[in-house]
Each structure stands twice: as structure tokens, then as C-alpha cells.
C-alpha positions as CSV (number, residue, x, y, z in Angstrom):
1,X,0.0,0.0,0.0
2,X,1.8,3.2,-1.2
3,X,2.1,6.0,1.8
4,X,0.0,9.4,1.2
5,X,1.5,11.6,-1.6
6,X,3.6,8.8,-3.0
7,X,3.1,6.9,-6.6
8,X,1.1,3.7,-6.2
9,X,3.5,2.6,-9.3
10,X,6.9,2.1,-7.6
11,X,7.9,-0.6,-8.1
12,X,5.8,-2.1,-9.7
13,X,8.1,-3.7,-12.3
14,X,10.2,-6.0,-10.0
15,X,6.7,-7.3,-8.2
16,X,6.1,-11.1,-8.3
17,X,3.7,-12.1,-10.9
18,X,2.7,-15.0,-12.4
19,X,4.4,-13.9,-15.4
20,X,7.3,-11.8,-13.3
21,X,9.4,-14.6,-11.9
22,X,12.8,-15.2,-10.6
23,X,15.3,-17.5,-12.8
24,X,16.4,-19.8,-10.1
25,X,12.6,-21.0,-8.7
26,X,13.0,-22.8,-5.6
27,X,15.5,-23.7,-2.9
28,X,18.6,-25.0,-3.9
29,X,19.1,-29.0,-2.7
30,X,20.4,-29.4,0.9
31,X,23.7,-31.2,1.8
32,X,21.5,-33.3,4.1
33,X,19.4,-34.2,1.1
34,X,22.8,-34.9,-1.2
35,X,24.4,-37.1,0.9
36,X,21.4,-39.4,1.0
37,X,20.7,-39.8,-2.2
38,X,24.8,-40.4,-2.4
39,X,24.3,-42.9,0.2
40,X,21.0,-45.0,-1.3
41,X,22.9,-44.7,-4.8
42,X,24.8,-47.9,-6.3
43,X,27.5,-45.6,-6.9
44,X,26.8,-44.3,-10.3
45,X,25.9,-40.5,-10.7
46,X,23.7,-39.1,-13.8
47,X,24.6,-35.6,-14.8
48,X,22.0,-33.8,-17.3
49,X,23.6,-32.8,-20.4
50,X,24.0,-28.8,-19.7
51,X,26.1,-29.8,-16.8
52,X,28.6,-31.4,-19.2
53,X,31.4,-28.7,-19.5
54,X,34.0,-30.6,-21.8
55,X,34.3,-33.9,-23.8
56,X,38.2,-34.8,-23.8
57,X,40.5,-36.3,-26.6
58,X,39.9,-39.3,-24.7
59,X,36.3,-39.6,-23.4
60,X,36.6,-38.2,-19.9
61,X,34.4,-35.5,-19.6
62,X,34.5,-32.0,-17.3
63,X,31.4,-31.8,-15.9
64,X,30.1,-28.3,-13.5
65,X,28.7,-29.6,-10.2
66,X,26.8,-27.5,-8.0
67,X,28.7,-26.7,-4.6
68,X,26.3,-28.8,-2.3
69,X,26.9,-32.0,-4.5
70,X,30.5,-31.3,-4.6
71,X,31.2,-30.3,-0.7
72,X,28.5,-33.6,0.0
73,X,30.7,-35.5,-2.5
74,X,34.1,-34.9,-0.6
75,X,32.7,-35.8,2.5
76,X,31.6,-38.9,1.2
77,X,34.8,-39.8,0.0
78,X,36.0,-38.9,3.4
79,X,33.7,-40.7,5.5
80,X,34.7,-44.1,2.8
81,X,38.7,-43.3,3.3
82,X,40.9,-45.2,4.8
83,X,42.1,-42.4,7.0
84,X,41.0,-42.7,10.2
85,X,40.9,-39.3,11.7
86,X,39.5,-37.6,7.8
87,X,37.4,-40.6,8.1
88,X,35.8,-40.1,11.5
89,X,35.1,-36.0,11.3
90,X,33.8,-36.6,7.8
91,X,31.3,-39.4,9.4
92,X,30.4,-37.3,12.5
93,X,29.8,-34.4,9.9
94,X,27.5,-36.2,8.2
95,X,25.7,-37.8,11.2
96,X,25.5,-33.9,12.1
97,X,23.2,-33.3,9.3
98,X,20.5,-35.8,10.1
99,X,20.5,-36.4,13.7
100,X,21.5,-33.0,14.2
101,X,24.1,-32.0,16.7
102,X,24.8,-33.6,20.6
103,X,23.1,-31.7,23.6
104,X,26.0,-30.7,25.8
105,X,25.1,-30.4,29.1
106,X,27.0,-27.1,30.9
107,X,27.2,-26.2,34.6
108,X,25.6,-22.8,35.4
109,X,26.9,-22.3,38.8
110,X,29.2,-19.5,38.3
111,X,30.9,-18.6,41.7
112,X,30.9,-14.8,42.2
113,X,32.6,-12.0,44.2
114,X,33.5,-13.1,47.2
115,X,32.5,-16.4,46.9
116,X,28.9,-16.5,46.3
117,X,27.4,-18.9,44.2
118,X,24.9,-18.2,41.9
119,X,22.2,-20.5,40.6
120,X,19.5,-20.7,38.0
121,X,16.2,-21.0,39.4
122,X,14.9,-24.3,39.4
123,X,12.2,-25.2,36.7
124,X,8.6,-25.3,37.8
């Protein structure tokens, strides 16, 4: 609603429509959601054809990943090495992302000047 005194035009250009829309619709995939379907795969990976960059001399091809597949990529390599510390922070990275992350518990008895304790009030 345009204020008093002010063209109810502004902006009207760069409103959503159904025929003004943006040119990436939708969220882009989740790491959480990439490492699954990594996971259920049986290890082969399709590519559509506009992702294909380069077709070598010899038949390898350059393909353009988005970031999320790529990062979720690596730590799936990780988490499959045989590097045991790579291995372990990549798996406990990825656990991360689905069970989300351990409660810590923390002591909140702070000792104060003079050596009074203070407490939280208990829950009731």
C-alpha cells in the first residue's frame, strides 16, 4: 500500500507475478538431502547434459557440479577413506546433518565475588 502523496507505481516492475518470476525457482538441494541420495545410490551419478562442460580427446568428460553436491561429494569420499581421523570428522559431519548436533550439558553455577554462588532458578 503506497504511503500518502507517494506513486502507487513504484515498483511495480520488480513485483512477483505469475508472469514476473525469478530465474532460479526454488531452494537449492540441501547437503543433508545430497548425501542421502549419495548414500542410497549404487555408486553411479547421472549428470544432465547442460552440466557437461568438456568432452576430452579421450572420453573423460568436465562436468560443472553445483557446490552442495561437490562439498556432499568430498565428505563422502571422506567418510569411505581409509584415513582414520579424515574418516571419523567426515562421518560425524554427516551424522550432524541428520541427527542434528549432541546436547551438551553445561554447569551454570558461576561462583561470584566473594564467593557467592549463583544458581538458575529451578524449573517449575
Amino acid at each position: 500500500m503506497a504511503k500518502i502523496g507517494e506513486d502507487p507505481n513504484i515498483g511495480k516492475e520488480t513485483r512477483f507475478s505469475s508472469e514476473n518470476q525469478p530465474k532460479n525457482k526454488g531452494r537449492k538441494p540441501s547437503i543433508k538431502n545430497q548425501l542421502k541420495e549419495l548414500a542410497l545410490s549404487d555408486g553411479r551419478v547421472t549428470y544432465n547434459p547442460n552440466q557437461v562442460s568438456k568432452v576430452h580427446e579421450d572420453g573423460s568428460v568436465t562436468i560443472i557440479v553445483p557446490k552442495q553436491e561437490l562439498i556432499a561429494e568430498k565428505l563422502w569420499s571422506w567418510a569411505m577413506s581409509k584415513r582414520g581421523n579424515d574418516s571419523i570428522k567426515a562421518i560425524q559431519m554427516i551424522m550432524e546433518q541428520f541427527d542434528g548436533k549432541a546436547t551438551q550439558p553445561i554447569d551454570a553455577n558461576v561462583t561470584g565475588v566473594n564467593g557467592y554462588t549463583i544458581r538458575p532458578a529451578p524449573n517449575e
